[in-house]
C-alpha positions in Angstrom: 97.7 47.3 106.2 94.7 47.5 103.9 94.4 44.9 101.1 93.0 45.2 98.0 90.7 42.4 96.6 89.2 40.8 93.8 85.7 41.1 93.0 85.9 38.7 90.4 87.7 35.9 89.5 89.5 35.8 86.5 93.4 36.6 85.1 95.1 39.8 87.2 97.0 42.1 85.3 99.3 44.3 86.9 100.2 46.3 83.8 98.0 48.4 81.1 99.9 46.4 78.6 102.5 44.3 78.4 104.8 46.6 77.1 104.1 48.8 80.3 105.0 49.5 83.5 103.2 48.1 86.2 100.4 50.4 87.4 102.0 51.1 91.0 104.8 49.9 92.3 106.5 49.6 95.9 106.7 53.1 97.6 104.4 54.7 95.3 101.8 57.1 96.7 98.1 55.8 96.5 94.7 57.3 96.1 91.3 56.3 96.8 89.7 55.5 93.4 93.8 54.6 92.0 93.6 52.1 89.4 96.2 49.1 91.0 95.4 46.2 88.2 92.9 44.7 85.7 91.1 41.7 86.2 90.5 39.6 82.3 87.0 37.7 82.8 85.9 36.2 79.4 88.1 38.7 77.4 86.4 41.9 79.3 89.0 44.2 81.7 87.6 45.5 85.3 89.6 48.1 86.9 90.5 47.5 90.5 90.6 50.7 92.3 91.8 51.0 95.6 89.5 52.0 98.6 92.0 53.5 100.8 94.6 56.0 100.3 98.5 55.3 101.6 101.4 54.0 100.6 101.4 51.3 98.2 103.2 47.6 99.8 102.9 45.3 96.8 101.5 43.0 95.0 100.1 39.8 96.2 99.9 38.0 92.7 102.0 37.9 90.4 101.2 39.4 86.6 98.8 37.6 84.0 98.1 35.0 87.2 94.7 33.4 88.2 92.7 34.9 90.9 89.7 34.2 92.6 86.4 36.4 94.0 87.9 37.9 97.4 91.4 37.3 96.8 93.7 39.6 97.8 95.7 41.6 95.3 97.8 44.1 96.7 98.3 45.7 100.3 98.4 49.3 101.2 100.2 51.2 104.2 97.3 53.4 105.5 99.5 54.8 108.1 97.4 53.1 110.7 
């Protein structure tokens, strides 16, 4: 299992919007360079991309939640 982290702290999204569907959910195929979530730091939106490519486990943290700098996100099955 890889996980995906936070470079930042701040407020993790796991939708576009929140009218939306959640960017990935369990099951789904993942890319490297897939965008997993959004982390809100003082009203700006980073992407969080995942490094590895596999199936995608879940998410660690629940929508609109606080996270901090290194916090994991979301895991991914690399097949490993």
């Amino acid at each position: 299992m890889a996980q995906i982290q936070s470079p930042v702290p701040g407020t993790f999204y796991t939708k576009p919007s929140p009218d939306d569907a959640p960017f990935k959910t369990v099951g789904d195929t993942i890319s490297v360079d897939d965008v997993i979530g959004l982390v809100e730091v003082m009203k700006t939106f980073i992407q969080i991309h995942s490094e590895v490519a596999g199936t995608f486990s879940g998410y660690a943290v629940e929508d609109g939640m606080p996270v901090t700098a290194g916090q994991k996100l979301a895991e991914v099955d690399t097949g490993w």
